[in-house]
N, C-alpha and C positions, 0 to 999 in steps of 0.2 A: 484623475487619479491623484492622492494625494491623503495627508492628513486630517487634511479638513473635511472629506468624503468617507469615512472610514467603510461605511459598509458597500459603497457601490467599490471600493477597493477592494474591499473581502469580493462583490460577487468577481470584479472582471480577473482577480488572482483564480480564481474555484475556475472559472472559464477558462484561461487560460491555461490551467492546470489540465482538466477533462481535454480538451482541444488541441493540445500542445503546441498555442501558438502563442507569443508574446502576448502580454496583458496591455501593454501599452498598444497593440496593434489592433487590440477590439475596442480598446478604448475608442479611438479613432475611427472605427467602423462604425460603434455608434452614437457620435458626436452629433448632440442635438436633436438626436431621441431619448425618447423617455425609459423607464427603469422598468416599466410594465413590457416592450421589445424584450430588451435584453435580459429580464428574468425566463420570457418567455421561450424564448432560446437559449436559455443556461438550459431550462428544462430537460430540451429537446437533446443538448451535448450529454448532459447527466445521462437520462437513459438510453443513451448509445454504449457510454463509457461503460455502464452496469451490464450491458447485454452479455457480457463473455460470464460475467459473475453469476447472475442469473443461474445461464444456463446451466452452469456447472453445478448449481444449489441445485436447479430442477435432476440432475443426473442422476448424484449422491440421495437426494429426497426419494427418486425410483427406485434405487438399491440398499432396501432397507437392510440387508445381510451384512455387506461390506461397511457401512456405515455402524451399525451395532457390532461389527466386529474392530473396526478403529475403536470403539467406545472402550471397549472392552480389553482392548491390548495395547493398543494407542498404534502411533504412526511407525512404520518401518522404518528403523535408522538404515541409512546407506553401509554396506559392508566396510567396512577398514580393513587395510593389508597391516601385518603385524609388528611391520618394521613402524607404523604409523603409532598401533597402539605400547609397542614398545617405547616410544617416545614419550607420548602421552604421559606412560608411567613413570620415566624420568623426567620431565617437568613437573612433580608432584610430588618429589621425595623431597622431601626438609633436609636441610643444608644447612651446614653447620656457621656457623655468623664467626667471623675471624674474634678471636679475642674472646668468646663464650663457651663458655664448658656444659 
């Protein structure tokens, strides 16, 4: 790892990122093989990592109702209590600057 490696930096940071294990620690795992391994098991980390993402596209994809109806309305904001949005509205009132009329 290093500056002088820039992309097998880039992959073993993406691996260690998808894997959540230190980058210097795969380094070391695969010290003295080649880039064709450890591309070949980025692969394999990447579509684990995507599986949750995936599945969640395949869900929304099967629910064409609720999915055209986000389109259409957009995302539910979460309720506010009115003590919150009363705040809201006084962090928004213009105030007057000392010494400005």
């Amino acid at each position: 790892m290093g500056a002088d490696k820039p992309a097998l930096t880039n992959l073993l940071t993406i691996y260690g990122l998808l894997a959540g294990e230190p980058a210097e620690a795969i380094a070391e795992r695969y010290a003295g093989k080649g880039y064709a391994e450890l591309k070949q098991d980025l692969a394999e980390v990447a579509v684990q990592a995507l599986a949750p993402f995936q599945a969640r596209m395949r869900e929304l994809s099967a629910d064409k109702t609720y999915t055209l109806e986000v389109l259409k309305e957009g995302p539910r904001a979460p309720k506010r209590s009115r003590a919150h949005d009363e705040q809201g509205a006084r962090a928004h009132r213009p105030r007057a600057a000392p010494g400005l009329t």
